[in-house]
N, C-alpha and C positions, 0 to 999 in steps of 0.2 A: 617292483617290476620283476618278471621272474625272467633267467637266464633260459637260455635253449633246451641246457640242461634239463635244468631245473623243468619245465613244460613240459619234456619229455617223460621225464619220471611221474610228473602227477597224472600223465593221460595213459600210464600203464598201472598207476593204481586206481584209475578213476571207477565207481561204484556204480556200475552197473545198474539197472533193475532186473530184479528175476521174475521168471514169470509166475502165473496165482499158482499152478502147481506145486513150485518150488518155494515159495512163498508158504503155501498150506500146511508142506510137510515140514520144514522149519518149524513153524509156528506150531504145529500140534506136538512133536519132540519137546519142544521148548516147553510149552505149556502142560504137556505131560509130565515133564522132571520135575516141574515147578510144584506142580501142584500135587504131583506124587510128595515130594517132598513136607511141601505146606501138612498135607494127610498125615505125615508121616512125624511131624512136631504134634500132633495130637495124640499119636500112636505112643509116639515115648512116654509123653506125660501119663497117658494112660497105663501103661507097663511099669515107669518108676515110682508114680506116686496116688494118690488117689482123685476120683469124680472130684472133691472139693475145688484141687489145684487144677484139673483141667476148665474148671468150672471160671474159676478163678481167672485161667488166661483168655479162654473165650469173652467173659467180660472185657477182658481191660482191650480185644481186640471189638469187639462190640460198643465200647466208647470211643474208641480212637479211628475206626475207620468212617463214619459217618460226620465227621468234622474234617480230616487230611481231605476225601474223596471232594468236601467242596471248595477247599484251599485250591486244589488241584485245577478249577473252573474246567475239565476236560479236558483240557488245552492238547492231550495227546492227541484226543478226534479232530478238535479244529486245525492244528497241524496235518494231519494227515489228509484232509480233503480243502488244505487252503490251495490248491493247483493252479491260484492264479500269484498266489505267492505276495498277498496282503502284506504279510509283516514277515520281519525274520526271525534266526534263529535268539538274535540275540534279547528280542523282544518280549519268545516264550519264556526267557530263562530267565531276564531279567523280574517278568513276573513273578514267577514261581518263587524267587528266592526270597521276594517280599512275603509271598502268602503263605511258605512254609512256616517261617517262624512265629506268625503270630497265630496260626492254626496249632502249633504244641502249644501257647500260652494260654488259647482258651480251655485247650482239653486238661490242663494242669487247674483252668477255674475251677471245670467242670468237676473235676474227678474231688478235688479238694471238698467243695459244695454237696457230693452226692452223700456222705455220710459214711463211706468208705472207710476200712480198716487200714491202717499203715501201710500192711503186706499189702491190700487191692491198689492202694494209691500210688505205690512204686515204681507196680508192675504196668499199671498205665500209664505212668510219665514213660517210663523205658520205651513201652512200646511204640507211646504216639514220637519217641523219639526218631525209631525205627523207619517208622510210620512215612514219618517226614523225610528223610532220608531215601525212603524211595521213590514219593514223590518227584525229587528232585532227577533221580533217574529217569522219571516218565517223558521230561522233557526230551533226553535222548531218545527215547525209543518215538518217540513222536516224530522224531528227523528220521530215525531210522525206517520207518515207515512208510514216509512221503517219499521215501528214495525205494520203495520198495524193497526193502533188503533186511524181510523180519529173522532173515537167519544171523543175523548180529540182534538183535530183541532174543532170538531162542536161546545165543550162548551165552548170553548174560544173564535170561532168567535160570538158566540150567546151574551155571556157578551161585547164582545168589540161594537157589534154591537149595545145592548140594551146603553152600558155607552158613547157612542160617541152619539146618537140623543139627551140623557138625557142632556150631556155636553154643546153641541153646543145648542141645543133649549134653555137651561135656560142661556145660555150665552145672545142672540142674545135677548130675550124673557126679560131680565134686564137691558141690555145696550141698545139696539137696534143698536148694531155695530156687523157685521160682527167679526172682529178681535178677537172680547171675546168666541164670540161662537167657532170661531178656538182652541183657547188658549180650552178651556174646551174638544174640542175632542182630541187635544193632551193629558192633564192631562190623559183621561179617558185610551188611551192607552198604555200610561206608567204605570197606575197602572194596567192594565191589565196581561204586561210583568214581572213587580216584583211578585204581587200575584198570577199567574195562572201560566205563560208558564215555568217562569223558577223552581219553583217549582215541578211541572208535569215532565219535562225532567230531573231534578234532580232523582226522584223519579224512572225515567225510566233506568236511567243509573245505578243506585245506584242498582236495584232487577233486573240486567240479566249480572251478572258477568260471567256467563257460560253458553250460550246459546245454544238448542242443536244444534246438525251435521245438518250443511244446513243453517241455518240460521246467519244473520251477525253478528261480537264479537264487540259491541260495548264499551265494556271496563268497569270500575265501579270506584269506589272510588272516591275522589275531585280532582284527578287530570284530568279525563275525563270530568269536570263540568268548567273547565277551559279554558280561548281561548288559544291557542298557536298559538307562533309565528313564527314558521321552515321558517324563506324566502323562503329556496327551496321548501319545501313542500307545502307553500303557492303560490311559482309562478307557479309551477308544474297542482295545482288544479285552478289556475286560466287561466292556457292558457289550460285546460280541461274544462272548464266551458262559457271562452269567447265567444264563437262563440254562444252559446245560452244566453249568458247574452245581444248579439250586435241583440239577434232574437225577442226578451223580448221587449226590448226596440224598435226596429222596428216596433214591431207589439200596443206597444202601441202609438209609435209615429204615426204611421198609422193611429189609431183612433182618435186620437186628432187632426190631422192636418185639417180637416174641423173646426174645434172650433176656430184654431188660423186665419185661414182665414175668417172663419164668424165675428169673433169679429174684426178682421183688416176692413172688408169690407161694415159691416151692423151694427156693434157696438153690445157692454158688453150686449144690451138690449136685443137683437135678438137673440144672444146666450144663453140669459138664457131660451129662450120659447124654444129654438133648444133641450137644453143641458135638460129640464123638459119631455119633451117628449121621446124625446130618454131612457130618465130612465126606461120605460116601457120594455126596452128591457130587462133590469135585469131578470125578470121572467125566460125565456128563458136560459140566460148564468147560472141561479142560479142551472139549473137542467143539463146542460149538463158540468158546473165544477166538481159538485160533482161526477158526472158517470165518468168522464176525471179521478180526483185525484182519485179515490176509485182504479180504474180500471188499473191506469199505474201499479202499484208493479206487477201484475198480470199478464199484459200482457208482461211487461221486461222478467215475468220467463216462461211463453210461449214461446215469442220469439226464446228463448235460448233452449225448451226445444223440441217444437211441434209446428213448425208455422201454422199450421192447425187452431189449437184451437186460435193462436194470432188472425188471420183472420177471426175466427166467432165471437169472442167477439166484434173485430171492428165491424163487420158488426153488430150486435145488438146495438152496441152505434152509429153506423150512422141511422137506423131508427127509433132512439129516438129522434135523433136532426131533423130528415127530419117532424116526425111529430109533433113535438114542432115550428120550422119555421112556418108550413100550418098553424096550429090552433091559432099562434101571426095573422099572416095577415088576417083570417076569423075573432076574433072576432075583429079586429080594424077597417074591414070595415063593419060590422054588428054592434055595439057600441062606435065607436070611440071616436063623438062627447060628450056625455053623460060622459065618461067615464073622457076624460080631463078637461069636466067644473067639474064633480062632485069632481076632488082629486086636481086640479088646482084654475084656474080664469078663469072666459070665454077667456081672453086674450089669454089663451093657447089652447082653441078649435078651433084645425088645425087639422082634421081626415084625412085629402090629406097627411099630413108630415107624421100621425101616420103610416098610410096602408104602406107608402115608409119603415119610418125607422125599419119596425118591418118585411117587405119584405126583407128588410140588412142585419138583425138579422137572420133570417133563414141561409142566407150563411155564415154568421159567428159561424153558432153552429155548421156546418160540418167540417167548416175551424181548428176550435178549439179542435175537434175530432182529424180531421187529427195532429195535432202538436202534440197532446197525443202519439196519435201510434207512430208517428216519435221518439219524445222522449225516449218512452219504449224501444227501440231498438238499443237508444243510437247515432243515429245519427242526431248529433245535429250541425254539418257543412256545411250539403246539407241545412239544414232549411236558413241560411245566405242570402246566394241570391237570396232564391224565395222572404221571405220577405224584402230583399232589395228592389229587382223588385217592388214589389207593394206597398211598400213604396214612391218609386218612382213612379208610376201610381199614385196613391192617390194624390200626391202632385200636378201633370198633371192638371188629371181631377176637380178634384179639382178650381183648379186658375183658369179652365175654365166656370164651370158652374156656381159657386157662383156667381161674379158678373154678370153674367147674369139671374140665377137662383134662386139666394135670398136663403132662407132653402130650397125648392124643388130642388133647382139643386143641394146642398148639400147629400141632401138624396138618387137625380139620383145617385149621382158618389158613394155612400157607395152602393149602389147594383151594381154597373158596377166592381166595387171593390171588393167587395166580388165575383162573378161570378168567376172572372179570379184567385182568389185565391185559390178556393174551385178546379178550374180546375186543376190549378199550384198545388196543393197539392196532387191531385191522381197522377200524372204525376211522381211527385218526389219521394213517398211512393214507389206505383208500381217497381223504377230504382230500390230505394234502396234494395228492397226482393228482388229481380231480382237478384242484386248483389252477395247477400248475399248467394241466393244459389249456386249461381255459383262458390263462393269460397269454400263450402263448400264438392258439387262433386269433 
């Protein structure tokens, strides 16, 4: 039971929500550093050593993220639009800490199995090490989101992002092995998770022991800081969670499956000029996440409240992604060339690849929109077998143009790909409101 004191002090630090504005601009700082950063662990490799090693790390991050993302089951989105406050905090984590570890045990099958060299096989345990590591973060930024308050999501991604390039470059930059620099971006986000997130989510649970009317009871004291292990409750949220943890992983196996066919096809070398280029796309996904994450809590309580207002907010985060797409593909084919000798090697000045993969990127920031809305709404069943489907396309097209296509056929099939996705998602959106009002009358 807490003293007068004591009550006093937690309802001067209690956590607020901010609003989407402030929310927005958080989130896109955040996800700018972040992902500048991420860009920017290809840029080193690229500057210290050559296409093979960069080639090299984009695989072993091409194996390990499409296994951690289904570990994951989402649980950050179902957290963030559970506003009636299903399960707690201790429930997400409890999970998570089951699914992390045995999600590096298969990527350690996998990688062992794939026929991989020593040096690839290393560098993929470290990673999916990493990997898993920040997983376990995700949970926090999932609290952190339900409470609206992605400017604790920004400064954590901003430090993991600044101590993971610092890790890996003075790894790689000392040893001159790949392997070290891993090892140092894992360190960095480990200590990111002890010093920042769990502290923060501590903090968050401990000052809203009574939240008002409307808003979710997240609980307080050290037992809500704790993972629980309720099997039922755990199997309960997990076969609530699966169909989007199987949608996660789809969509980033989607992405990746040109990588594992370029490097099967045209080799670790080719891949890495593929995998340098393509990083340009970050730009693009870094502004239309943050508008995605800011915006889901917002639009789940739309959804439920006024589908009016859920359908203009969409509609304003799809003409932000339709003109972030144009202006990737104008300046890449107005500066392409200049732009990959100047942060690359000339080796990587391919302005044909750039114009394609950033023409990709445009249908992928609609695409990614649309899974937001889907999400907010809660339906996260129908997403299954669209992204099956073009999961399944991907892999098609794919195996057919690379070896004929080399990276351009590569980059054909990510826009033929994207096309049919961004379709397939209005298609499925539209049934589900359809539905929903229908049940409703």
């Amino acid at each position: 039971m807490n003293t007068p004191i004591e009550s006093t002090q937690l309802s001067k630090t209690r956590f607020s929500p901010l609003s989407l504005r402030t929310n927005v601009s958080w989130a896109f700082v955040g996800n700018a550093i972040y992902a500048g950063s991420q860009w920017g662990l290809i840029v080193v490799l690229a500057k210290l050593t050559s296409p093979l090693i960069v080639g090299r790390f984009a695989l072993a991050l091409a194996v390990t993220t499409p296994v951690m993302m289904f570990s994951t089951l989402n649980l950050r989105s179902v957290q963030a639009t559970d506003v009636k406050q299903a399960y707690s905090f201790s429930d997400y984590l409890g999970l998570r800490l089951l699914t992390a570890p045995i999600a590096w045990l298969v990527i350690a099958i996998i990688a062992m199995f794939s026929g991989y060299g020593w040096a690839t096989f290393s560098v993929v345990c470290v990673v999916g090490l990493a990997k898993g590591l920040e997983t376990i973060s995700g949970v926090y930024y999932g609290l952190f989101q339900l409470h609206e308050r992605l400017d604790l999501i920004a400064k954590s991604m901003i430090i993991k992002g600044v101590l993971s390039l610092v890790g890996l470059s003075l790894g790689v930059y000392l040893t001159n092995d790949l392997f070290w620099g891993a090892i140092g971006m894992a360190a960095a986000w480990a200590l990111l998770l002890l010093s920042f997130d769990l502290p923060m989510g501590r903090q968050i649970l401990r000052s809203t022991p009574h939240p008002p009317e409307g808003e979710p009871s997240l609980g307080a004291g050290e037992a809500s800081l704790r993972p629980r292990w309720d099997m039922s409750t755990l199997a309960r949220l997990t076969w609530l969670a699966l169909p989007l943890g199987l949608v996660v992983m789809l969509i980033s196996l989607g992405m990746n499956i040109p990588r594992y066919l370029i490097e099967a096809h045209i080799g670790e070398y080719q891949l890495g000029i593929f995998a340098a280029i393509a990083s340009l796309q970050k730009v693009g996904y870094t502004a239309v996440t943050a508008l995605g994450q800011s915006a889901t809590p917002r639009m789940a309580k739309h959804a439920s409240r006024d589908i009016r207002r859920y359908r203009a907010l969409l509609a304003k985060l799809l003409l932000i992604g339709l003109v972030l797409g144009i202006m990737g593909v104008v300046v890449a084919f107005v500066a392409g060339r200049a732009i990959l000798t100047l942060l690359f090697q000339p080796d990587y000045a391919r302005p044909d690849l750039l114009v394609l993969t950033m023409s990709a990127a445009g249908f992928e920031y609609l695409a990614l929109i649309y899974g937001y809305a889907l999400t907010a709404v809660r339906k996260f069943k129908v997403q299954l077998p669209l992204y099956a489907s073009v999961t399944i396309l991907t892999f098609l097209v794919c195996t057919w143009l690379i070896p004929r296509g080399g990276l351009v056929g590569a980059a054909i099939a990510l826009n033929i790909v994207g096309f049919v996705k961004v379709a397939s998602s209005v298609l499925v959106l539209n049934r589900s409101l359809h539905a929903e009002s229908n049940k409703e009358r």
